[in-house]
N, C-alpha and C positions, 0 to 999 in steps of 0.2 A: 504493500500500500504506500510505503516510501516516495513511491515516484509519482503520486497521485494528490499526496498531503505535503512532500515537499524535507526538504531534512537539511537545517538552518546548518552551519556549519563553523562559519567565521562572522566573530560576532566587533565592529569598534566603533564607539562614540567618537563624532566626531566634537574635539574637547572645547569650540568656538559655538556652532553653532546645536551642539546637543543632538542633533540628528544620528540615528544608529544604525547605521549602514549593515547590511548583512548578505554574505557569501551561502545562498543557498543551492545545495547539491543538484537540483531540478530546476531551479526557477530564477539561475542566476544572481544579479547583484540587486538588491535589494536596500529599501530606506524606510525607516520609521521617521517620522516628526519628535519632537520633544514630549508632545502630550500620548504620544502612544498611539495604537489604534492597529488598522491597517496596513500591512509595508506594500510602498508604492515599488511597481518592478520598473529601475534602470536600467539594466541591458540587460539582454542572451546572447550577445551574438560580438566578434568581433574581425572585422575581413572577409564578412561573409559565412564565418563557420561559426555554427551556433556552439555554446558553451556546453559539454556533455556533463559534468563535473566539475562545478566550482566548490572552491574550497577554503580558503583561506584568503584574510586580509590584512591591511595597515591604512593608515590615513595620514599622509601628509600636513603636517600642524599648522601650516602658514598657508600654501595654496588650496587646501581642503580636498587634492588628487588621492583617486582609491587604487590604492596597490594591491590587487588582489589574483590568485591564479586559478588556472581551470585543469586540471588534473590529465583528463585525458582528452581527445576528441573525439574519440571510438568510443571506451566503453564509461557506463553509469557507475557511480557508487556504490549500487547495492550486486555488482557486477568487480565488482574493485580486484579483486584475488586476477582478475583477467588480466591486467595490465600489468601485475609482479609477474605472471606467469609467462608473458608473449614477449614481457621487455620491450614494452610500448614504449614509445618514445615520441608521443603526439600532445606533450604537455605543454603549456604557454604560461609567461607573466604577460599581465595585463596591468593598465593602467587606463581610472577613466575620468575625466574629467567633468566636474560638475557644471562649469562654467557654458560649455560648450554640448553635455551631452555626449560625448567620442568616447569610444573607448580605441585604445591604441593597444598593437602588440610589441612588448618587450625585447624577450625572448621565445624560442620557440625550439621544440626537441627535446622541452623536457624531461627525464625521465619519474612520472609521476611527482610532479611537484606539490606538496602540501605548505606547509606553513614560510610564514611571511612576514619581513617584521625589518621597518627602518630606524637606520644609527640614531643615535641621538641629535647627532648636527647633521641628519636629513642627507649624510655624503654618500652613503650608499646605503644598500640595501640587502637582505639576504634570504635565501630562499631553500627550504627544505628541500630534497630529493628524496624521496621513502625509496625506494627502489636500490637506490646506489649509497645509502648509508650518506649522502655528503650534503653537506651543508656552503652553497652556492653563495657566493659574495659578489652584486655587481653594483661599480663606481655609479654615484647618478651624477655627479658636476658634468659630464656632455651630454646629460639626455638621457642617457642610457643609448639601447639599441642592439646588447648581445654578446656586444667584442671584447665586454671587457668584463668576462665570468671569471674566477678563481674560485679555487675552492679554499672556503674559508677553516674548514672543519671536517674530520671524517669521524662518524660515533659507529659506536659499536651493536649499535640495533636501530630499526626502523623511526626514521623521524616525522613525530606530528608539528604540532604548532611549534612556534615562536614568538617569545614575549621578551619585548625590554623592559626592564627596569628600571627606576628615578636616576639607579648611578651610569646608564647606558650598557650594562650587564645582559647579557642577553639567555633565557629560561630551555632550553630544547628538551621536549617531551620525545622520549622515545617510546613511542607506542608497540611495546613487544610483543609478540613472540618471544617468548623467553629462552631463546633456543639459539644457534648459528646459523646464518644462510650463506653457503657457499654458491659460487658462481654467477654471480649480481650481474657483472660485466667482467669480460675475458682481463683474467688478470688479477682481478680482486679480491682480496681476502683480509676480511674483518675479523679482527679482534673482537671476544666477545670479553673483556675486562675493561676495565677504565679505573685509574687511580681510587682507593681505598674502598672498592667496593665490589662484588662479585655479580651484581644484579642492581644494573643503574637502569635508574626507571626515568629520571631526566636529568640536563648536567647544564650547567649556568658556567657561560664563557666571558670571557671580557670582549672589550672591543677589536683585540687582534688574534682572537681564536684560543684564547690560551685557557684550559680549565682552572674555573674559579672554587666550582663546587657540586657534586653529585650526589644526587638524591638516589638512597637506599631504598629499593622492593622489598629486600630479605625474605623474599620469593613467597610473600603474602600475597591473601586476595585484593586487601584494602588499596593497596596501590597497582594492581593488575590493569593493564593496557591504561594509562596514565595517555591524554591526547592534549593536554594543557597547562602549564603551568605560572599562575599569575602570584609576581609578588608584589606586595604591597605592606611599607614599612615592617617589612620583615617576616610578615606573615604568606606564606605560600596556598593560593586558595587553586585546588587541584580537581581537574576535569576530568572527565573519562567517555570515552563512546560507549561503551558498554556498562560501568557501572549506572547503578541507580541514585547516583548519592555526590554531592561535592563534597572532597574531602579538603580539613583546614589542618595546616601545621603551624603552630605558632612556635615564635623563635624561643 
């Protein structure tokens, strides 16, 4: 019934005008008012090819531009397992512009991209890869436009969202599989450890990729498939696709 009801995904206020933008999986990029109600639909579609799997966003603080991606252009979300499976590579960043209504493409080829989340001085941007474990960093002082991807990070299991922080920290939920995936891309081989821990369920970088801090599963349910991590003065308020429940760590 998902593709019928619709399955909100990426959720961010914009912090000017209160407006609450949202990356739904079926029905595209999406906006609330301040008073609530309704979400009015802003695109599907961008170059002509409708969004199959949108998924995650950010919001530009000063031009009010939505950074947001679309997963695959083939297959749906509740279809998702397709696209680790085939090594789809038909994912795009997108960027749309309130002003004008457009939405523009970024980049394009990506390998399942989910979560999404700009620096704090708005100079670049970075962008989850589930599929390839890596976490994509691209420059925005020229526009963007593709050329200028690195990789900022490679984690040891699948990545969901991305959240920054008041200090520019940045939160990566790896949504597991608690397990190893061999063969991602020819070549590839991920480490399933990450400093002081056996079972990182998400790991907070700084701004030049460097591990700040790793949150412990200790191979519980409570933190099982972990797809969000928001902090806020210190307290880490934690999403899940599958749990029923937000879960709170306070510091």
């Amino acid at each position: 019934m998902e593709s019928m009801c619709g399955r909100p995904l990426g959720l961010k206020f914009n912090s000017v005008t209160c407006d609450l933008y949202i990356a739904d999986a079926y029905f595209g990029l999406l906006m609330v008012g301040p008073g609530g109600g309704v979400a009015k639909q802003l695109a599907t579609s961008a170059e002509g090819v409708p969004f199959r799997f949108t998924n995650a966003l950010d919001i530009h603080p000063k031009t009010g531009e939505v950074y947001f991606t679309d997963s695959s252009i083939l297959f749906q979300r509740r279809v998702y397992m397709s696209i680790i499976l085939s090594g789809d590579r038909t994912g795009r960043l997108l960027k749309y512009v309130p002003s004008s209504g457009r939405v523009y493409v970024l980049v394009k080829g990506l390998a399942f991209p989910n979560g999404v989340a700009l620096s704090r001085d708005n100079s670049f941007i970075l962008v989850a890869e589930s599929t390839t474990f890596k976490i994509l960093k691209m420059a925005l002082s020229d526009g963007g436009g593709g050329n200028n991807i690195e990789t900022f990070a490679q984690v040891p299991r699948s990545p969901d969202n991305i959240k920054r922080n008041a200090k520019g920290e940045f939160w990566v939920a790896l949504n597991s599989g608690r397990g190893r995936i061999n063969g991602l891309e020819e070549g590839t081989e991920v480490e399933t450890t990450v400093p002081w821990t056996t079972d990182p369920v998400a790991i907070k970088f700084d701004g030049e990729g460097n591990v700040v801090e790793v949150l412990d599963g200790r191979y519980g349910q409570q933190l099982n498939s972990v797809s969000e991590v928001e902090e806020h003065d210190g307290t880490l308020w934690i999403g899940s696709a599958v749990q029923p429940y937000v879960a709170v760590i306070k510091p």
